[in-house]
Backbone as a chain_set.jsonl record, in Angstrom:
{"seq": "XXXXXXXXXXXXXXXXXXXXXXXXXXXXXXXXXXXXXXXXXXXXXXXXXXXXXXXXXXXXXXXXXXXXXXXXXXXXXXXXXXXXXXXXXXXXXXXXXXXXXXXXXXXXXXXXXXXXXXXXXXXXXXXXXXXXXXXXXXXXXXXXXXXXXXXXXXXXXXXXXXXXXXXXXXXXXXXXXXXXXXXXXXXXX", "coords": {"N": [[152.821, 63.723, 155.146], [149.961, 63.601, 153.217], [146.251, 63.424, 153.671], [144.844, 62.228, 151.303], [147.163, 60.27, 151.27], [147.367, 59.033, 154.169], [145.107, 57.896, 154.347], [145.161, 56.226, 152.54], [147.174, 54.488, 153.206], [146.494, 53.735, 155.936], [144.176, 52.414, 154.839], [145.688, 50.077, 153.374], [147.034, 49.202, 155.776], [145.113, 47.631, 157.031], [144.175, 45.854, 154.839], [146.336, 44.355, 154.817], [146.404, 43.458, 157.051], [143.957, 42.127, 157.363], [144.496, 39.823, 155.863], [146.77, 38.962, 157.198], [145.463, 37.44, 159.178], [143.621, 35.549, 157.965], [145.548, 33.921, 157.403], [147.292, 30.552, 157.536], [146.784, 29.868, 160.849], [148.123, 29.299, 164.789], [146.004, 28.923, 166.236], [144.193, 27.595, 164.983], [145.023, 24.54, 163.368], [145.798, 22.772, 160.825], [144.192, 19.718, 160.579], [144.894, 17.513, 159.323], [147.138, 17.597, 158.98], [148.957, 15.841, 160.66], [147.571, 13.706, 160.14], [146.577, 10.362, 159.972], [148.638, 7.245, 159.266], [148.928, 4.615, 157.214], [149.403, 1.304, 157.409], [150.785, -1.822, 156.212], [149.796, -5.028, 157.457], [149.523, -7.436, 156.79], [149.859, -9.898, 153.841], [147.849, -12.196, 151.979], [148.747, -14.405, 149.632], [146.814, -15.424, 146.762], [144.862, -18.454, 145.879], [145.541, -19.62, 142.382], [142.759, -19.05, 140.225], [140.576, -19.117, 142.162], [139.361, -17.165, 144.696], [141.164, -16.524, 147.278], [142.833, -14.413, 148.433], [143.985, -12.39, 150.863], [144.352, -9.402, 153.068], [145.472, -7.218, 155.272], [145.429, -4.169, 157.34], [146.642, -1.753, 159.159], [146.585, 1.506, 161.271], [148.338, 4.236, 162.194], [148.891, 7.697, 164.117], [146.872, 10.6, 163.156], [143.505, 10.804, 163.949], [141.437, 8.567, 166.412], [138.378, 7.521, 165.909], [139.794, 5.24, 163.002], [138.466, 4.329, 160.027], [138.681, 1.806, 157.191], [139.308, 1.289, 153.709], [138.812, -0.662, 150.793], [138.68, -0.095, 148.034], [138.133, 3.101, 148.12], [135.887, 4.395, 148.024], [133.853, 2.53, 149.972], [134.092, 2.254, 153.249], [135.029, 0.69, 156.103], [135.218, -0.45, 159.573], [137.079, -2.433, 160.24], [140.124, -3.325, 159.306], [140.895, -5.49, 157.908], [141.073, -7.445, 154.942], [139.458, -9.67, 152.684], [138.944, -12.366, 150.709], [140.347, -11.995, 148.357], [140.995, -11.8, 144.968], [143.651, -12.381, 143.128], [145.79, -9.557, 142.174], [146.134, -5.777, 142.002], [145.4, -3.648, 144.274], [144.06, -0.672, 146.225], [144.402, 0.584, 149.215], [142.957, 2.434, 151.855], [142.758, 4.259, 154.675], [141.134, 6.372, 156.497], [140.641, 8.613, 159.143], [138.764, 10.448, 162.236], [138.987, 12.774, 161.258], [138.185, 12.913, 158.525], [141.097, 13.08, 157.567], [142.665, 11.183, 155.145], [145.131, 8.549, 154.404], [146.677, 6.418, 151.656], [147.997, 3.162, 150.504], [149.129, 1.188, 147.634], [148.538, -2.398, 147.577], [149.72, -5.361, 146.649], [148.278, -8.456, 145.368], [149.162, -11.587, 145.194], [149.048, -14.251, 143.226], [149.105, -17.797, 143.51], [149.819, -21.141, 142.465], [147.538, -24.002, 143.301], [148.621, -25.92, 145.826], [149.295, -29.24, 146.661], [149.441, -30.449, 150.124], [149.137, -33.41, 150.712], [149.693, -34.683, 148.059], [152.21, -33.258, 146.76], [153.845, -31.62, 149.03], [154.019, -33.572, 151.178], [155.222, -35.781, 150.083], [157.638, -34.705, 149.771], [159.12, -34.497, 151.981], [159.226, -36.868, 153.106], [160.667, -37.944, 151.578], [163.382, -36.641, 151.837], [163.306, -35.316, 154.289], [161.983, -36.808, 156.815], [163.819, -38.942, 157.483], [165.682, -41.319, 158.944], [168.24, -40.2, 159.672], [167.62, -37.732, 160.598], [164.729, -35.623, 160.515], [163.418, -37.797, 161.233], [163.152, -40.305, 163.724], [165.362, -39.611, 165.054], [166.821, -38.396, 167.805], [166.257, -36.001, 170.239], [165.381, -34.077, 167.803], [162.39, -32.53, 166.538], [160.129, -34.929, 165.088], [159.145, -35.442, 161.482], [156.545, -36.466, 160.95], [154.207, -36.886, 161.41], [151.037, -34.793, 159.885], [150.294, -32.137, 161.805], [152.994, -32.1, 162.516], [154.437, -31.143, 161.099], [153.412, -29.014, 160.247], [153.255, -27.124, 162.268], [155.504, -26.506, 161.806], [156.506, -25.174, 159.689], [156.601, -22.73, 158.857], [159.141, -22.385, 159.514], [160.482, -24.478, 158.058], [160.131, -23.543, 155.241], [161.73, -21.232, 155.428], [164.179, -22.445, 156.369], [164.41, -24.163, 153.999], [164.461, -22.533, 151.931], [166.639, -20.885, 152.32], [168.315, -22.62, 151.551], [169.754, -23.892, 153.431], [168.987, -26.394, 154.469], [167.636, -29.937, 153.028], [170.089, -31.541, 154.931], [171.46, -33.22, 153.666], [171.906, -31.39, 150.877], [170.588, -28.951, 149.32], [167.033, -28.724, 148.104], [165.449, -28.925, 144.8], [165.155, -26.01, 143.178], [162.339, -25.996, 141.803], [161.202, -27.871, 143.905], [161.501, -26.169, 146.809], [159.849, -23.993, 145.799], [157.372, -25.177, 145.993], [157.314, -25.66, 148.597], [157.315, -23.072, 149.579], [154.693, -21.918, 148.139], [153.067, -23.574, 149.397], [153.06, -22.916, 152.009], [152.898, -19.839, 151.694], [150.17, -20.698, 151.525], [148.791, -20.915, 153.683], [149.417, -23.254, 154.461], [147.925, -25.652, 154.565], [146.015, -28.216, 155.201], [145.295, -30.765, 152.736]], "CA": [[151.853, 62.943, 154.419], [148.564, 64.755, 153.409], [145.239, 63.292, 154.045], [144.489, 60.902, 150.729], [148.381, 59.219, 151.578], [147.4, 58.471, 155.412], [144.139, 57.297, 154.144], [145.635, 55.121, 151.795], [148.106, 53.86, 153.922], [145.282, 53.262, 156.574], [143.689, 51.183, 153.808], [146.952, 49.209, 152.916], [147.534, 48.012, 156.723], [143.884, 47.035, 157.371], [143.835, 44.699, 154.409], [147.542, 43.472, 155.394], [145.888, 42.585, 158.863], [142.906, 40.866, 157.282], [144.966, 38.753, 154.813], [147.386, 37.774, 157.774], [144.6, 36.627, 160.036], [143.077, 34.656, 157.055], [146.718, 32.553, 157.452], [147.522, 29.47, 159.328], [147.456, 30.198, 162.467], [148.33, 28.669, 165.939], [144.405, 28.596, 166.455], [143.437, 26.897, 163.93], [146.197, 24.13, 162.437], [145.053, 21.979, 159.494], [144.154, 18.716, 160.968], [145.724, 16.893, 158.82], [148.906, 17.806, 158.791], [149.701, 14.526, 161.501], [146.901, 12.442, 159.929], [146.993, 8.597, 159.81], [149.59, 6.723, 158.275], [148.402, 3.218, 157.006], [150.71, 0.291, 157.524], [149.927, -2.942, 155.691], [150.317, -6.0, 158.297], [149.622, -8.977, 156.167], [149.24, -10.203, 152.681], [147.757, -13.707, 151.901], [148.386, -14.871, 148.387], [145.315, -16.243, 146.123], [145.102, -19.338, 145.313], [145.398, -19.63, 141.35], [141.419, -19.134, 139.922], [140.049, -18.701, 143.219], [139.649, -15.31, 145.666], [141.34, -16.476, 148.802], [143.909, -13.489, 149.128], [143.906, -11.138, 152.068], [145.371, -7.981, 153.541], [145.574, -6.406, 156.546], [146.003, -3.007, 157.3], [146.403, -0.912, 160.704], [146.896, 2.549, 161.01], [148.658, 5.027, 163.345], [148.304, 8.847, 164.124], [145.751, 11.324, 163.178], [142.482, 11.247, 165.269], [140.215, 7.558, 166.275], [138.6, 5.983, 165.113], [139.695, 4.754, 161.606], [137.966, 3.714, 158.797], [139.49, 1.481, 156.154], [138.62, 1.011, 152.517], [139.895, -1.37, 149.778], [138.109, 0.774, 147.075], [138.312, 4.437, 148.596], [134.733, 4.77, 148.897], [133.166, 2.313, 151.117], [134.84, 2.445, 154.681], [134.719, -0.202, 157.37], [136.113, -0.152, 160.679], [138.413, -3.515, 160.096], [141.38, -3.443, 158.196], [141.123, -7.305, 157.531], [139.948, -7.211, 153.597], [139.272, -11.143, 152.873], [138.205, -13.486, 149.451], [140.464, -11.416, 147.434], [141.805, -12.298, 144.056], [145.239, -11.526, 142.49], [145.362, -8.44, 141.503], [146.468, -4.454, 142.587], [144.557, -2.758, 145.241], [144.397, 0.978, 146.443], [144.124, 0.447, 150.738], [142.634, 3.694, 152.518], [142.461, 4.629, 155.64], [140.163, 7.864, 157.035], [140.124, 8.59, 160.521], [137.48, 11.036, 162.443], [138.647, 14.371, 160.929], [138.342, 13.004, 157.545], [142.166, 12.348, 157.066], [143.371, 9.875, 154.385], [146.338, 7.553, 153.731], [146.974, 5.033, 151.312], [148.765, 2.288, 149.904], [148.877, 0.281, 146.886], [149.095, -3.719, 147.787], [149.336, -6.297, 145.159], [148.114, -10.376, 146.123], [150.275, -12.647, 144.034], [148.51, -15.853, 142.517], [149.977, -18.926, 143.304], [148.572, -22.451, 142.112], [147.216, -24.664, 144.403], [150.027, -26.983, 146.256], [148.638, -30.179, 147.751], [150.159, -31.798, 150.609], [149.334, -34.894, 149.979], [150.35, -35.026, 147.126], [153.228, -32.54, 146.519], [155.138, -31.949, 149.936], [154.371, -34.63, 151.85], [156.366, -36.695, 149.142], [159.229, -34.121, 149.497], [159.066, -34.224, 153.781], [159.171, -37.869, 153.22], [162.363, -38.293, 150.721], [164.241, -35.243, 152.604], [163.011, -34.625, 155.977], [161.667, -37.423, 157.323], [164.653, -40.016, 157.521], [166.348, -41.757, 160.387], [169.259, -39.32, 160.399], [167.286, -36.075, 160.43], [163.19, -35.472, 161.521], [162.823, -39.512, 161.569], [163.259, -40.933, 164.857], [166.537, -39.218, 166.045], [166.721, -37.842, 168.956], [165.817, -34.122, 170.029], [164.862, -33.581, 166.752], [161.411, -32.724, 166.055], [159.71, -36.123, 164.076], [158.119, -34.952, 160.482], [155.809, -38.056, 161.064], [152.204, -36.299, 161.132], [151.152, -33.488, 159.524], [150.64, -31.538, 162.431], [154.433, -31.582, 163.252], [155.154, -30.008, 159.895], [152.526, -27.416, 159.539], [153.712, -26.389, 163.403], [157.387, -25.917, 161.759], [156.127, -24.544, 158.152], [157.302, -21.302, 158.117], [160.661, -22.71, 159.617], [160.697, -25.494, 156.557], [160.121, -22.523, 154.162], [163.127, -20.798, 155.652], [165.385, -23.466, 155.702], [164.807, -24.628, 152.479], [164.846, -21.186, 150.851], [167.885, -20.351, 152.229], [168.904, -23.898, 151.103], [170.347, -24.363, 154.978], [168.193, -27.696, 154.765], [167.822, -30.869, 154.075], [171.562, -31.354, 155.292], [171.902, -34.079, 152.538], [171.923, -30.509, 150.135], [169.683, -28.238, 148.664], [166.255, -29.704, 147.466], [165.577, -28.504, 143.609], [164.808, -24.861, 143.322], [161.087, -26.388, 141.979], [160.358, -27.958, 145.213], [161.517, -24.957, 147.456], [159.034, -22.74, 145.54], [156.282, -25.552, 146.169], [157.505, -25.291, 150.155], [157.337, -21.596, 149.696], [153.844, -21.879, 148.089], [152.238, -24.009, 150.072], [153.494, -22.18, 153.514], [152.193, -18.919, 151.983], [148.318, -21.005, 151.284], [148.365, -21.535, 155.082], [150.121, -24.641, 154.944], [146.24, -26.463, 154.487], [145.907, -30.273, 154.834], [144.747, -31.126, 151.584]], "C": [[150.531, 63.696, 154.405], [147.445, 63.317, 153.727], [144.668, 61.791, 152.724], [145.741, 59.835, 151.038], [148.053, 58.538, 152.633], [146.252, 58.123, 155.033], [144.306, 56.103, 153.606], [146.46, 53.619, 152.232], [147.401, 53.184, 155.417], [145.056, 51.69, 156.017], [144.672, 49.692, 153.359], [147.088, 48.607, 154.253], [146.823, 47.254, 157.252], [143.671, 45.793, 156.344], [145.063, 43.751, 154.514], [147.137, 42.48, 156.818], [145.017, 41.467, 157.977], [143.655, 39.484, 156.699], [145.871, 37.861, 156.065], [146.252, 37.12, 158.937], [143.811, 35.984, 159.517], [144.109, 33.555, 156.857], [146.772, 31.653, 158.337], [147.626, 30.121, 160.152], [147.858, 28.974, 163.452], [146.954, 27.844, 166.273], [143.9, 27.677, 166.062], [144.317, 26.004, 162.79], [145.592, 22.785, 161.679], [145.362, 20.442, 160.146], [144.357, 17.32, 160.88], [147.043, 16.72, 158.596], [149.182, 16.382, 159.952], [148.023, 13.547, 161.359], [146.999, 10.815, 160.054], [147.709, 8.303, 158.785], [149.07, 5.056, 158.329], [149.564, 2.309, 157.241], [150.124, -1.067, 157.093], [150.8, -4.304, 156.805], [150.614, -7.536, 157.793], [149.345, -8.836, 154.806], [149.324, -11.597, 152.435], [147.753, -13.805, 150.572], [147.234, -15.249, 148.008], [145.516, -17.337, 145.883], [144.631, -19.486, 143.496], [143.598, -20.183, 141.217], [140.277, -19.163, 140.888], [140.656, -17.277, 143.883], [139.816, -15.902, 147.049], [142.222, -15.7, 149.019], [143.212, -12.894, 150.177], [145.243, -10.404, 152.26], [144.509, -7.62, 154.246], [146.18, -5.709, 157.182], [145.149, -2.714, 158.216], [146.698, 0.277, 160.452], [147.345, 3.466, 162.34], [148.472, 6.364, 163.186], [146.996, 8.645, 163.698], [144.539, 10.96, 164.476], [141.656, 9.241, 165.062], [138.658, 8.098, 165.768], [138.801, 6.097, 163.889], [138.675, 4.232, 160.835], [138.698, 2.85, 158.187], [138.632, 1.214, 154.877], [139.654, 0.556, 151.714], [139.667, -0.53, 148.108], [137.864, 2.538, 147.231], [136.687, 4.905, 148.596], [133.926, 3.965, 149.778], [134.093, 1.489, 152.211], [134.236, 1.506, 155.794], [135.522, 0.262, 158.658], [136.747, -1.037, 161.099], [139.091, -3.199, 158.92], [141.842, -4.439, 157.656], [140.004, -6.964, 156.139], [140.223, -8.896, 153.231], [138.384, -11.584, 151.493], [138.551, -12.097, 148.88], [141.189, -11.999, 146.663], [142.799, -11.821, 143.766], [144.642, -10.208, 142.13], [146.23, -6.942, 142.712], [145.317, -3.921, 143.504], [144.839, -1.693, 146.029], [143.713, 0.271, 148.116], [143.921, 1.758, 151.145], [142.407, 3.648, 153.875], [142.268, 5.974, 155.744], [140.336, 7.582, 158.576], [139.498, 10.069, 161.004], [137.366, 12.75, 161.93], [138.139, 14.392, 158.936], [139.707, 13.132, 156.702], [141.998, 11.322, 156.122], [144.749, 9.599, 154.16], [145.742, 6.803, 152.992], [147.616, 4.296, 150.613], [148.284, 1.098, 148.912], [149.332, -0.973, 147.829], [148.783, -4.654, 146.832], [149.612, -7.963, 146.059], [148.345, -10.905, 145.104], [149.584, -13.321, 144.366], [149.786, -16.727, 142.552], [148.98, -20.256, 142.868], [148.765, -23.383, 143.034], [148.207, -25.531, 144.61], [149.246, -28.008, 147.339], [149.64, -30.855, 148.347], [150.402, -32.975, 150.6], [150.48, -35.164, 149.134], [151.52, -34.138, 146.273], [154.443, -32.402, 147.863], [155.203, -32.73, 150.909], [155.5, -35.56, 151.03], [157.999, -35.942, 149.556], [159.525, -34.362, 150.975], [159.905, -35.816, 153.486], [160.423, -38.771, 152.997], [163.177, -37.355, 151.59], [164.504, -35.167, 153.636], [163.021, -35.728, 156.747], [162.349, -39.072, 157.483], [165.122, -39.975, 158.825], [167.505, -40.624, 161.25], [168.787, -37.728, 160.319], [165.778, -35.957, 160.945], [162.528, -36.866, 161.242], [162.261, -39.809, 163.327], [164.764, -40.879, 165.583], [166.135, -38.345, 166.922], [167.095, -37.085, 169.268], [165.912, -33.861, 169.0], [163.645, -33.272, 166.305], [161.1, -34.044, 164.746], [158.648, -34.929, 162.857], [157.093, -35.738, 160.307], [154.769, -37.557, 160.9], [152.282, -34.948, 160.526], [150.957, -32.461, 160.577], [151.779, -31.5, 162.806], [154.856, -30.884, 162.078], [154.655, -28.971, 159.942], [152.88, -26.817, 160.909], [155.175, -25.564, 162.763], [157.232, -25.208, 160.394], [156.694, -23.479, 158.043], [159.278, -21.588, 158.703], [161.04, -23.906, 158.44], [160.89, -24.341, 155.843], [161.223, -22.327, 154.369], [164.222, -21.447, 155.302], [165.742, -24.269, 154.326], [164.966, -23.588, 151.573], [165.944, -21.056, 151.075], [168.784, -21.378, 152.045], [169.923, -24.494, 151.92], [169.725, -26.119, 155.043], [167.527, -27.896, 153.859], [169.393, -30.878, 154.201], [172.175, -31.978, 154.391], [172.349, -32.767, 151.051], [170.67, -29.89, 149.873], [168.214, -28.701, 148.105], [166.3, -28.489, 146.06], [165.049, -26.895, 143.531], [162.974, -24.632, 142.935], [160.143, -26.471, 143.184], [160.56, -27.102, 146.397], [160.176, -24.231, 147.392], [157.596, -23.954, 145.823], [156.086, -25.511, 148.032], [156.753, -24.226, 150.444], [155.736, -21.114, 149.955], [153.13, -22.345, 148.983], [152.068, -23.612, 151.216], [152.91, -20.967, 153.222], [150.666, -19.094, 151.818], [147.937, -20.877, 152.617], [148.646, -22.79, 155.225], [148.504, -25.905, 155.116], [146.817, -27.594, 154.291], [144.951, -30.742, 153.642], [145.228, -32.18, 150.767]], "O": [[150.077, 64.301, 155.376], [147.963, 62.234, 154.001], [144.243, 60.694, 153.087], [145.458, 58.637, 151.071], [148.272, 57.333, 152.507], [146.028, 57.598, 156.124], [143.774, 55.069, 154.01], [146.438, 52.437, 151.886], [147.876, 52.148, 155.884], [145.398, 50.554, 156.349], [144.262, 48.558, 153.111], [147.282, 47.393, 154.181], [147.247, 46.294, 157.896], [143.102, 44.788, 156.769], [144.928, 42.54, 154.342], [147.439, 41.39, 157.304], [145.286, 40.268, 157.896], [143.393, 38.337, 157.06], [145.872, 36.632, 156.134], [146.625, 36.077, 159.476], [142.962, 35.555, 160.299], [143.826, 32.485, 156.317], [146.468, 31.712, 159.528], [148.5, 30.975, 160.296], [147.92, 27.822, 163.021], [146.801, 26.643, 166.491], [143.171, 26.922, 166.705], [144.43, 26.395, 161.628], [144.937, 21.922, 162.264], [146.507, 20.0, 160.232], [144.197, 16.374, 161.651], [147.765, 15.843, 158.121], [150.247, 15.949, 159.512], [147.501, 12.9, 162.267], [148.127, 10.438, 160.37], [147.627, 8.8, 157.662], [148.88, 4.437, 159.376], [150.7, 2.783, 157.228], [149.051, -1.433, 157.574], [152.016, -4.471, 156.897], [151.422, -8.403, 158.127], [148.696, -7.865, 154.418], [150.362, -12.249, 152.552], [146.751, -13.309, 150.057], [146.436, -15.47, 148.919], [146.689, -17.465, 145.531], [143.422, -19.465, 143.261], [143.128, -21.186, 141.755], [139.118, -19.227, 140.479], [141.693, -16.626, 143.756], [138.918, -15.865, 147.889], [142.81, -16.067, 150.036], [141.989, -12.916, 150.321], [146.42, -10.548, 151.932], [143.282, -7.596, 154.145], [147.252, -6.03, 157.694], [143.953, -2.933, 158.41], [147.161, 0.424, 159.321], [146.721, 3.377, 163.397], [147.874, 6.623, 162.141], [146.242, 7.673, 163.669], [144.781, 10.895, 165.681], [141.404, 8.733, 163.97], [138.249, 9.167, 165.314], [138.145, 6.978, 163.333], [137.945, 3.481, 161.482], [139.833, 2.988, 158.644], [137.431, 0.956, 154.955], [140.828, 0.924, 151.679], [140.536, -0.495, 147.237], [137.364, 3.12, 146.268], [136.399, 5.882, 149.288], [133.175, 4.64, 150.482], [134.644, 0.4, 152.051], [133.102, 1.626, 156.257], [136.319, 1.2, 158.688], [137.187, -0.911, 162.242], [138.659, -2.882, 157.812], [142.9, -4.503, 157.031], [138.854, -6.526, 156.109], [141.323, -9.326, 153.576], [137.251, -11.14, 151.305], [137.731, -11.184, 148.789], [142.064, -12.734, 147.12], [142.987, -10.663, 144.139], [143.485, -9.869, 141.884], [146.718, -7.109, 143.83], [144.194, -3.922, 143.001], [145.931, -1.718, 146.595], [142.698, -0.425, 148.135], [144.849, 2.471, 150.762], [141.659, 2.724, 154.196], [143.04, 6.77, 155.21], [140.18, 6.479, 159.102], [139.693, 10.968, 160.187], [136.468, 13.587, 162.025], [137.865, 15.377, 158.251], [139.681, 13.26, 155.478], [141.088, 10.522, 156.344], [145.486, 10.479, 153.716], [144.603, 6.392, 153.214], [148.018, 4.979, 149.672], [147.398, 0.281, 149.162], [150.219, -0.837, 148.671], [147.692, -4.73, 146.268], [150.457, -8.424, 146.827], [147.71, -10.685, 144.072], [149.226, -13.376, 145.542], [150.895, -16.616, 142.03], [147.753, -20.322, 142.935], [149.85, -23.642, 143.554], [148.76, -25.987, 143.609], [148.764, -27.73, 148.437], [150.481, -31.571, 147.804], [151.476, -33.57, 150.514], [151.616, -35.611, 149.297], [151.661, -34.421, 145.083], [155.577, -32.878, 147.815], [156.221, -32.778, 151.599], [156.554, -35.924, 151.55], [159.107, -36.477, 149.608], [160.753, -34.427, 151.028], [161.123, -35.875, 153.654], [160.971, -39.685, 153.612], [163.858, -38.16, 152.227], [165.628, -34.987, 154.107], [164.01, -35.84, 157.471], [161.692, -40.109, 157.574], [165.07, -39.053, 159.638], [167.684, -40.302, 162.424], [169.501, -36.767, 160.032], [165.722, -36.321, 162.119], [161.321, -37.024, 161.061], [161.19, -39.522, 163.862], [165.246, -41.699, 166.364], [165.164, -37.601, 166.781], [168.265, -36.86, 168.958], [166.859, -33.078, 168.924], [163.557, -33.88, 165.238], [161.731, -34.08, 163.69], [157.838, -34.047, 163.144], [156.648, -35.634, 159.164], [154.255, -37.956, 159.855], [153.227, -34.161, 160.582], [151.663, -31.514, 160.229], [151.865, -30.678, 163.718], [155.696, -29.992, 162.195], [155.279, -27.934, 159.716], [152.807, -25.597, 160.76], [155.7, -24.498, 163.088], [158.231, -24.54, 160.127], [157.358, -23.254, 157.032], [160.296, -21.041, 158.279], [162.225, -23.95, 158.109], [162.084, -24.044, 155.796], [162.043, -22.996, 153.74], [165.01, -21.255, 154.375], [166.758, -24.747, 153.823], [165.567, -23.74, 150.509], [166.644, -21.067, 150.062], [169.971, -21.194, 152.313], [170.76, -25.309, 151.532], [170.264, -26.91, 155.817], [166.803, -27.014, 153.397], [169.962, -30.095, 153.441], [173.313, -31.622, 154.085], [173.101, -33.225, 150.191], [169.659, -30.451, 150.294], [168.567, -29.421, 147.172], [166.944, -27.442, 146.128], [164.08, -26.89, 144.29], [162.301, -23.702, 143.379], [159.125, -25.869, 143.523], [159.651, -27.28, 147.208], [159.491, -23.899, 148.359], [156.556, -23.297, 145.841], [155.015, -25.371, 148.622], [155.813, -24.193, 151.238], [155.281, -20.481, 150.909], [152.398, -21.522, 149.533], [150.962, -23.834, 151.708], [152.26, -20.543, 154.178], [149.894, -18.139, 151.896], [146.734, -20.72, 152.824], [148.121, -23.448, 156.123], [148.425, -26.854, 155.896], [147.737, -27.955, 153.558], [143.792, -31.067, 153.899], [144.659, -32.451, 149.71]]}, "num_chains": 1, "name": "protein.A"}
């Protein structure tokens, strides 16, 4: 090799070095790569023409503390987003390296379901007879509204999966007013 080849070839392994010590390294590993992953914990329906939905979103990996955002630019440090209306929403989570996740969540509109006057009537015809949550025995009584709204998400169940009342099925109407009213928070209204 003469003198411009080993020069050249000089030149060729010096910018091979620089370029690989400009690569990932061990040293230095992109701090994102095991960022936060969002996880959505709750979603509260709206009530039709009002903003009472919610969502609530936790997050695991990457680095503490989190952020969250329902709009991707302004960041809290609860993941409880609250007085929201129907609608699509982009959920973010940041945590301290400047990581992001996030997830669409959509809060379904339902229209308002009054106990009173919608499933108390159905508890009443259904539930609340002699041979079933009346006044038989070891049976929970449907008699006050606190003994229903304790069993609410077990009413929902059983009537969705049309396991109960034992007399048959109630109408696939009043299910979905069960359904509804159990996902409002089961409210005494």
């Amino acid at each position: 090799m003469n003198s411009k080849q080993l020069l050249l070839a000089g030149f060729i392994v010096v910018i091979l070095f620089a370029l690989n010590s400009c690569s990932d390294s061990e040293d230095d590993p992109d701090p994102c790569m095991n960022g936060p992953e969002i996880s959505v914990d709750n979603v509260k329906v709206s009530i039709e023409g009002k903003a009472t939905g919610e969502i609530t979103v936790s997050a695991t990996g990457g680095a503490d503390p989190y952020m969250f955002s329902i709009d991707g630019s302004t960041f809290q440090t609860s993941g409880l987003f609250s007085n929201l209306a129907a609608g699509d929403y982009t959920l973010t989570v940041k945590d301290a390296n400047e990581c992001t996740d996030s997830e669409m969540v959509t809060v379904a509109e339902v229209p308002e379901v009054s106990y009173a006057n919608q499933i108390r009537p159905i508890i009443d015809n259904n539930c609340q007879l002699s041979n079933c949550h009346g006044d038989r025995q070891g049976i929970p009584t449907f008699a006050t509204y606190d003994n229903v709204k304790a069993r609410a998400a077990a009413i929902k169940t059983k009537t969705g999966d049309k396991s109960m009342p034992p007399t048959g099925p109630l109408p696939d109407s009043e299910i979905k007013l069960i359904a509804d009213w159990v996902d409002q928070g089961a409210p005494d209204n």
